[in-house]
Wavefront OBJ file of the C-alpha trace (Angstrom):
o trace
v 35.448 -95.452 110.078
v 32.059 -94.663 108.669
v 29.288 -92.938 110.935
v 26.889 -96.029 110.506
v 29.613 -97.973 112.292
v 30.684 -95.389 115.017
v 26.727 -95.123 115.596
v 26.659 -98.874 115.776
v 28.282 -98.641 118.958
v 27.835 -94.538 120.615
v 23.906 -95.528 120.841
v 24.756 -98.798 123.219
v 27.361 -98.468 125.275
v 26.374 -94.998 127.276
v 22.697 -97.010 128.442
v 21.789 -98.006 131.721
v 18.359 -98.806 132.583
v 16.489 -98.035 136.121
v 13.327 -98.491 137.549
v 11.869 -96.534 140.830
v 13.608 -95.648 143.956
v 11.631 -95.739 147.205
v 11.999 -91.955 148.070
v 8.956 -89.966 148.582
v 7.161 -88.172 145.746
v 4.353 -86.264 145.988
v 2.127 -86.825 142.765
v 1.540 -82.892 142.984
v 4.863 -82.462 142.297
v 5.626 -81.983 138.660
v 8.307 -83.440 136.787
v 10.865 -81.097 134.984
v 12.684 -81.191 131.498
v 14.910 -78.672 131.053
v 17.471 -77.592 128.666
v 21.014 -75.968 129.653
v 23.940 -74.768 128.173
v 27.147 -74.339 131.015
v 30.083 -72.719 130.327
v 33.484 -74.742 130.100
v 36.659 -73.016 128.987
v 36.125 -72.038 125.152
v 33.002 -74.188 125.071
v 29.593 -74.689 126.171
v 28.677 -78.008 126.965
v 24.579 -79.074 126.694
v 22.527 -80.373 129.970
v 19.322 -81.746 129.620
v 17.740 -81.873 132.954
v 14.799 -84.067 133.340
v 13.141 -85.753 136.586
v 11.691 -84.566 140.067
v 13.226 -81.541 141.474
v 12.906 -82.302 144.667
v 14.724 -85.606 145.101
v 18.496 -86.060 144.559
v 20.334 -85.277 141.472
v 22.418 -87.974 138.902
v 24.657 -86.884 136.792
v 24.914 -89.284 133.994
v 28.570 -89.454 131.800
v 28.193 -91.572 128.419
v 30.513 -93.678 127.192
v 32.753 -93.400 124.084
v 34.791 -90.936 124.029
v 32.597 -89.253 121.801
v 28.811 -91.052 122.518
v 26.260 -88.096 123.641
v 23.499 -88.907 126.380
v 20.185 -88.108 124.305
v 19.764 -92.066 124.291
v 19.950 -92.456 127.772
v 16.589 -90.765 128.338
v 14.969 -93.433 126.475
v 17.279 -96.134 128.188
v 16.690 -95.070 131.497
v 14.476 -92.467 132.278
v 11.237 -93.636 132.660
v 11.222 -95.498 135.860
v 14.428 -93.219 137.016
v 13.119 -89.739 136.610
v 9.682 -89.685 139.059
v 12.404 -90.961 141.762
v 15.325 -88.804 140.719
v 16.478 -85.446 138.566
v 18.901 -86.948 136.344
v 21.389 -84.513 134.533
v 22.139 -85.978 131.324
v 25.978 -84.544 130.226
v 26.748 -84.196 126.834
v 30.766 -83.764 127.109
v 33.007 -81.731 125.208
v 32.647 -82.026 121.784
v 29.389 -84.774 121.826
v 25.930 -84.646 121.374
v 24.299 -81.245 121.596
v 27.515 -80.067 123.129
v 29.875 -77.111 120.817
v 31.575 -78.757 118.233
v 35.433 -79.244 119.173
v 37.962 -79.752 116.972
v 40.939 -78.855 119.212
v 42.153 -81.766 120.244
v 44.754 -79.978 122.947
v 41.087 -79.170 124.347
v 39.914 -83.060 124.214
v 42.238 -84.355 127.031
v 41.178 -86.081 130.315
v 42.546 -83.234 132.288
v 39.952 -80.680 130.352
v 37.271 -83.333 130.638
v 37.475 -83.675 134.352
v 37.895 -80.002 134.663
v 34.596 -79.620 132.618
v 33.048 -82.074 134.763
v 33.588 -80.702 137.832
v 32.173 -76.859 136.338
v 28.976 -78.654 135.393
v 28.564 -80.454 139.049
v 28.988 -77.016 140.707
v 26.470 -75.203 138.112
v 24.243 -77.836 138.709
v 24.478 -77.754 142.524
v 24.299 -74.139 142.702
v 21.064 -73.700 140.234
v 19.118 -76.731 141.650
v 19.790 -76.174 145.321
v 21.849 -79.731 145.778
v 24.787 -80.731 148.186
v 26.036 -83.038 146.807
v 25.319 -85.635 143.151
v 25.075 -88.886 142.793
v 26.829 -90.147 139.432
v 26.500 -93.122 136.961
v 29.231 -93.421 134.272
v 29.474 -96.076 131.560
v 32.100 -97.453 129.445
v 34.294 -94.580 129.113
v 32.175 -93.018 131.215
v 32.943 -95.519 134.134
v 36.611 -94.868 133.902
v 35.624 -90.812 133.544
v 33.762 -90.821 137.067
v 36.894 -92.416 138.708
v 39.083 -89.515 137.155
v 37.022 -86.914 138.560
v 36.477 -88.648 142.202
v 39.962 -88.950 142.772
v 40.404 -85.198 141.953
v 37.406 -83.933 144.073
v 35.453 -86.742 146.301
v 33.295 -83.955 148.688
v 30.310 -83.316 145.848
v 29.201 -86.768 145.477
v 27.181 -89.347 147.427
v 28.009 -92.061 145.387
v 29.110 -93.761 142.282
v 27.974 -96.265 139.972
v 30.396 -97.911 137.604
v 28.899 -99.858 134.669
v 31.212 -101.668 132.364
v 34.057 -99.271 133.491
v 37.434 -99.321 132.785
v 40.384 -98.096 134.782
v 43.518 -100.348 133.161
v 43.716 -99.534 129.381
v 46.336 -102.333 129.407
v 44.435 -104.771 131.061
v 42.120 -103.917 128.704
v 43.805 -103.480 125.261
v 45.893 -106.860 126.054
v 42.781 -109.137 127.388
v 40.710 -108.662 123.948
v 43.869 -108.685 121.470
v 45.386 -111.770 123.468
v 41.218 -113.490 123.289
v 41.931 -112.659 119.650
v 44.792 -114.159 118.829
v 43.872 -117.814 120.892
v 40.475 -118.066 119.221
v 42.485 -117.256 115.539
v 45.334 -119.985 116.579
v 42.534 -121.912 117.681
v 40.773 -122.167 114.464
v 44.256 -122.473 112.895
v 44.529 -126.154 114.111
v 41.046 -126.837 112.175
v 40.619 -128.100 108.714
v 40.241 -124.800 106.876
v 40.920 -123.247 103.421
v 43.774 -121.774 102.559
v 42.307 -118.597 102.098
v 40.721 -118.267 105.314
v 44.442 -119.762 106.907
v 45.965 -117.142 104.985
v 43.187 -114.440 106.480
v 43.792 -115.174 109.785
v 47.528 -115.451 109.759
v 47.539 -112.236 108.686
v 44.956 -111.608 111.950
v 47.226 -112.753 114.274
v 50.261 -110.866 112.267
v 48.438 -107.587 112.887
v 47.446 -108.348 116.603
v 51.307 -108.619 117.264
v 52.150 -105.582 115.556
v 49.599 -103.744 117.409
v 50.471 -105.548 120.891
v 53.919 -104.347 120.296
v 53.243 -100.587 119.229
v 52.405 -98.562 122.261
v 48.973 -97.959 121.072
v 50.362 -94.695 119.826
v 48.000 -94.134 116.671
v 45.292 -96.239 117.926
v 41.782 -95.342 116.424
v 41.941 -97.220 113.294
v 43.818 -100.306 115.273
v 41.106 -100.813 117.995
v 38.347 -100.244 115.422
v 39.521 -103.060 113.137
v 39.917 -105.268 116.852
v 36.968 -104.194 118.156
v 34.054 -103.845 115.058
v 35.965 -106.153 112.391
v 38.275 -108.907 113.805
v 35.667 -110.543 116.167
v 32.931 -111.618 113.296
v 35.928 -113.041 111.440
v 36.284 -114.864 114.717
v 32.733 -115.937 115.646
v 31.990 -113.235 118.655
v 31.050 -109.901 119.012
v 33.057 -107.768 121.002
v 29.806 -105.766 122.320
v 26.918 -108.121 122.669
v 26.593 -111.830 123.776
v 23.113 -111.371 121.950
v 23.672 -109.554 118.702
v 19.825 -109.416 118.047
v 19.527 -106.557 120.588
v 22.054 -104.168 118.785
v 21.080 -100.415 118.339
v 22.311 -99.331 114.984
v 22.292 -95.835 113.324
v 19.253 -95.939 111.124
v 17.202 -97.903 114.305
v 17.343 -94.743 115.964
v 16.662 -92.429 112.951
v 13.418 -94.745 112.307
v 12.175 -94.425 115.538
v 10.288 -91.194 115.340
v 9.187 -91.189 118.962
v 12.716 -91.571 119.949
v 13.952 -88.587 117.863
v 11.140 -86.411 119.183
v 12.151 -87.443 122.749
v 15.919 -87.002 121.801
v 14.648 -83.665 120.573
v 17.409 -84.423 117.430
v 16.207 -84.283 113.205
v 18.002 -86.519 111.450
v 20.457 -84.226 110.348
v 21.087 -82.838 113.655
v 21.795 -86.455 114.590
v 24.136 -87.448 111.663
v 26.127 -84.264 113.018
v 26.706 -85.751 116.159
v 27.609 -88.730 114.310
v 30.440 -86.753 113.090
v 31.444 -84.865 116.125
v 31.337 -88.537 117.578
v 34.832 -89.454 114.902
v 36.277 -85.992 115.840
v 35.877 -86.569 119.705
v 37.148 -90.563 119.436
v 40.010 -89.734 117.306
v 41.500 -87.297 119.126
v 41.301 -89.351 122.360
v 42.475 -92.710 120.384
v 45.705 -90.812 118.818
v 46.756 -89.732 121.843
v 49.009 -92.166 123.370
v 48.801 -91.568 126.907
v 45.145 -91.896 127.220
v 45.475 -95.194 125.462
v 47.846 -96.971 128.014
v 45.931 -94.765 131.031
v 46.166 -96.422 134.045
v 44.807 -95.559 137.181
v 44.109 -99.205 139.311
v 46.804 -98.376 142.166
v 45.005 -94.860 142.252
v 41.784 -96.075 143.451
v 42.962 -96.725 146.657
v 42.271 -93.289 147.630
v 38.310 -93.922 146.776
v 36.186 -93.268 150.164
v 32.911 -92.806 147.853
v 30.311 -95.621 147.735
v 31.053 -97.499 144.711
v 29.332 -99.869 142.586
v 30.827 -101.953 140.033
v 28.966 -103.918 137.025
v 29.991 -105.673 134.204
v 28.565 -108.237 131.491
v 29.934 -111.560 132.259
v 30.613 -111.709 128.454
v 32.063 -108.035 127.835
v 34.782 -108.217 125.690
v 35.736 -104.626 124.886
v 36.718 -103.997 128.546
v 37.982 -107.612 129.313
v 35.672 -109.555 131.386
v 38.461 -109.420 134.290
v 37.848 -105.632 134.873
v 35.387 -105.502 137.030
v 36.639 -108.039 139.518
v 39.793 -105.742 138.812
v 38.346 -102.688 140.122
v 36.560 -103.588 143.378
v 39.886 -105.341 143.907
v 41.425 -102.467 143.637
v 39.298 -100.189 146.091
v 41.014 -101.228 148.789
v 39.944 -98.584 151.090
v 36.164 -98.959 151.089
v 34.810 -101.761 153.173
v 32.659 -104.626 151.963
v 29.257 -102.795 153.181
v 30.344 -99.470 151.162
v 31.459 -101.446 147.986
v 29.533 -103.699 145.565
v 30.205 -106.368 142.465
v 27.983 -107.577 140.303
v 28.579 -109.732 136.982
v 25.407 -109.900 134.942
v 25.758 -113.284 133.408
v 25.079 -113.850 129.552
v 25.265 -110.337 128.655
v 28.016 -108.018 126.838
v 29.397 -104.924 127.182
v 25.879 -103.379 127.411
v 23.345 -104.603 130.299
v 20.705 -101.712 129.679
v 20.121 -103.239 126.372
v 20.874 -106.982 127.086
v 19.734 -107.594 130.528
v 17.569 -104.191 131.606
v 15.600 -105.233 134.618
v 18.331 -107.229 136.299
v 20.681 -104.491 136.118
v 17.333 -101.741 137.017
v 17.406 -104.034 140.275
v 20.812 -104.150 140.986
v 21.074 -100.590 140.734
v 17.887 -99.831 142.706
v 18.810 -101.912 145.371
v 22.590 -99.798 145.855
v 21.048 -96.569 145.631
v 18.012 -97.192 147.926
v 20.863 -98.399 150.697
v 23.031 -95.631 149.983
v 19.948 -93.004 150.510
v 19.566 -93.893 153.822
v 23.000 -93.096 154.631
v 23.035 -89.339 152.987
l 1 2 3 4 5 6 7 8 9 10 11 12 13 14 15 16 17 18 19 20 21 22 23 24 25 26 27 28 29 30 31 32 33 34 35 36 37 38 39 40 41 42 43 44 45 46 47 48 49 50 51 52 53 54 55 56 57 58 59 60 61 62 63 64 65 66 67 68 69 70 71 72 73 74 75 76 77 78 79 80 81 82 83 84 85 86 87 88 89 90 91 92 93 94 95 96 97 98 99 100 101 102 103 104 105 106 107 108 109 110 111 112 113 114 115 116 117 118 119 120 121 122 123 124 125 126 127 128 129 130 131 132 133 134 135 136 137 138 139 140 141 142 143 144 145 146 147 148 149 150 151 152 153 154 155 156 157 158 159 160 161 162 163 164 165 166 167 168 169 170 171 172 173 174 175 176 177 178 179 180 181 182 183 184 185 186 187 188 189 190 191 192 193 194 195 196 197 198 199 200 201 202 203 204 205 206 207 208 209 210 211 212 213 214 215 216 217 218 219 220 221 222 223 224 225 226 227 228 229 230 231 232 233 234 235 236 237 238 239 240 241 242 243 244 245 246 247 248 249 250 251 252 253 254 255 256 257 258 259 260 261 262 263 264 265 266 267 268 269 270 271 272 273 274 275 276 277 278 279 280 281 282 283 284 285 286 287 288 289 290 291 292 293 294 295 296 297 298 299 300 301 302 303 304 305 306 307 308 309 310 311 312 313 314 315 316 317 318 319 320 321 322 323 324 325 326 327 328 329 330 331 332 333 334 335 336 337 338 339 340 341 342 343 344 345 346 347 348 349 350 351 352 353 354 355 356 357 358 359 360 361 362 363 364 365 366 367
C-alpha cells in the first residue's frame, strides 16, 4: 500500500475536536509548547506538550497503529489547550517517535508498557496526580489495554470510535460487504461488473475463513478498495471532508504548526507501513478481544461513535458501554453522532467538542 493511501487515512482517524472547559484560567498565565523525548525500552518516544500548565493534563493516543499525533494539534487544540495541557503521544515507531523496525518490539504488551513510562514521566515532570486520556480508533481500544493494567493514574477516559472486539469488528464490515455485493448481484448488471464482484464476495469468504493471520494487505483491499466498488466509504459518510496526504503537505500553516518539512512528513508516512504491518501480520492482535475484560473498568468512561462508521462496525459502541458492566449509568456515557463516519472531529466537530465538554466538565467536579 502506497503512502498517499496510508496518509489518506493516519491524518483522520487520530482527530478529535474540543472547545473550552469551564476551569479557571488566569489570562496571566501563559500557555506552554514543549517538546520531549521519554525513554521506552530501546526507544525514545516524542511528546509534544502544549496547553496551560496549571490545569489538568490529557494524554492523547492516535489511532492507526501507526498514525502520529502532530494533526491533532490542529484538530483539537485550539479551544482545548487554554482549558487543559494536552500531551500529544507519538507511539513507538510513529510520528516524531525513533524509527522501529523490530516488530517483537511493536506488540500491545510493549505499547502499554510504553504508555504507562510516559504517564509517570509526565506526572512526575509536570507535578500531576493523576491524567485524563482520549484515545481514538486504535487508540480507543489502546486506552482500554492500559486501564485494565493500571486504573490509579487516570481520572477518566474518553473513547472515540474505539474498538475492543476485532471480531466484531473484522466480521460486521466483511459481512456489510458481502450483502451490499449480493445485493447488487440481483440487479441488471454487466457481466463484467457480475464477474468483479463475484470475485468480491469470493475473496471476502476466503478472508472470513483465514484467521486474519497475514492481514495488512486483506483489510486494506476491505477497507480503502472494496467499499467504492460498493458505493460507501468505509471512513466517511461525507467523503468531501477527507484529509489526504498532499492536503496536509499544502497547508503550510499546518506544517509549521506540525513543526514537520515535507520530507520529514513523507518519513512518517513510511514509519506509518512499518508500524501497521507489523501489528496487521500478527495474528493475535488481529482477533484481540477484550469485551468480557472491561468488566473490571471503575474509570469514568465515555464512549462515541459515528452512526455511519464502518471500519469499527457501527454496533461497537453500543458494544462497549454494554460491556462496562461495573460502572453505573452516572459514571458511564454513549453517544452516536448521527450522519457521520468513522471520524467526528472532521465530520461533525462541534457536536462532538460539546459532547466531550459536557463529560469532562462533570467529571472535574468529581476529581
Amino acid at each position: 500500500m502506497d503512502i498517499m493511501k496510508v496518509f489518506k487515512i493516519l491524518c483522520i482517524i487520530c482527530a478529535t475536536g474540543l472547545t473550552m472547559l469551564t476551569f479557571s484560567c488566569s489570562e496571566k498565565i501563559k500557555n506552554i509548547d514543549q517538546e520531549i523525548m521519554v525513554k521506552v525500552p530501546e526507544s525514545k518516544l516524542y511528546v509534544r506538550v502544549r496547553g496551560n500548565p496549571e490545569n489538568p493534563m490529557i494524554v492523547n493516543l492516535h489511532g492507526g497503529p501507526g498514525g502520529y499525533s502532530g494533526i491533532d494539534i490542529k484538530l483539537m487544540g485550539s479551544g482545548l489547550e487554554d482549558k487543559f495541557m494536552v500531551a500529544y503521544l507519538d507511539q513507538r515507531g510513529c510520528g516524531k517517535s525513533l524509527e522501529c523496525k523490530d516488530k517483537d518490539l511493536l506488540t500491545v504488551q510493549q505499547y502499554v508498557q510504553d504508555l504507562d513510562i510516559v504517564i509517570d514521566s509526565l506526572r512526575k515532570k509536570y507535578d500531576k496526580e493523576k491524567v485524563y486520556i482520549m484515545g481514538t480508533s486504535w487508540g480507543g481500544m489502546y486506552g482500554f489495554l492500559y486501564l485494565l493494567t493500571d486504573q490509579t493514574k487516570v481520572y477518566s477516559y474518553a473513547c472515540i470510535d474505539g474498538k475492543v472486539n476485532s471480531n466484531y469488528q473484522n466480521h460486521s464490515l466483511i459481512d456489510l460487504e458481502t450483502d451490499r455485493a449480493n445485493e447488487i448481484l440481483q440487479t441488471n448488471i454487466t457481466i463484467e461488473r457480475k464477474v468483479e464482484l463475484e470475485h468480491i464476495v469470493t475473496e471476502l469468504e476466503r478472508i472470513k475463513n483465514s484467521n486474519f493471520a497475514q492481514f495488512h494487505t486483506d483489510v486494506n483491499w476491505m477497507k480503502h478498495e472494496v467499499p467504492a466498488k460498493l458505493g460507501f466509504n468505509a471512513y466517511f459518510a461525507d467523503t468531501s471532508k477527507i484529509i489526504s496526504f498532499k492536503d496536509v503537505v499544502q497547508d503550510t500553516a499546518l506544517m509549521r504548526l506540525m513543526k514537520y518539512s515535507e520530507e520529514e512528513y513523507a518519513e512518517v508516512g513510511e514509519k506509518a507501513e512499518i508500524v501497521n504491518t507489523a501489528f496487521r501480520n500478527t495474528p493475535s492482535y488481529n482477533n484481540i478481544n477484550i469485551e468480557s475484560d472491561l468488566k473490571q473498568i471503575n474509570t469514568p468512561t465515555i464512549v462515541i461513535q459515528g452512526e455511519q462508521d464502518y471500519v469499527v462496525g457501527t454496533g461497537h459502541a453500543e458494544l462497549i458501554y454494554n460491556a462496562l458492566t461495573n460502572l453505573s449509568k452516572d459514571k458511564k456515557e454513549l453517544h452516536i453522532i448521527p450522519n457521520v463516519g468513522h471520524c467526528p472531529a472532521i465530520e461533525s466537530p462541534q457536536l462532538l467538542s460539546d459532547i466531550l465538554v459536557d463529560f469532562f466538565q462533570k467529571e472535574s467536579l468529581n476529581n
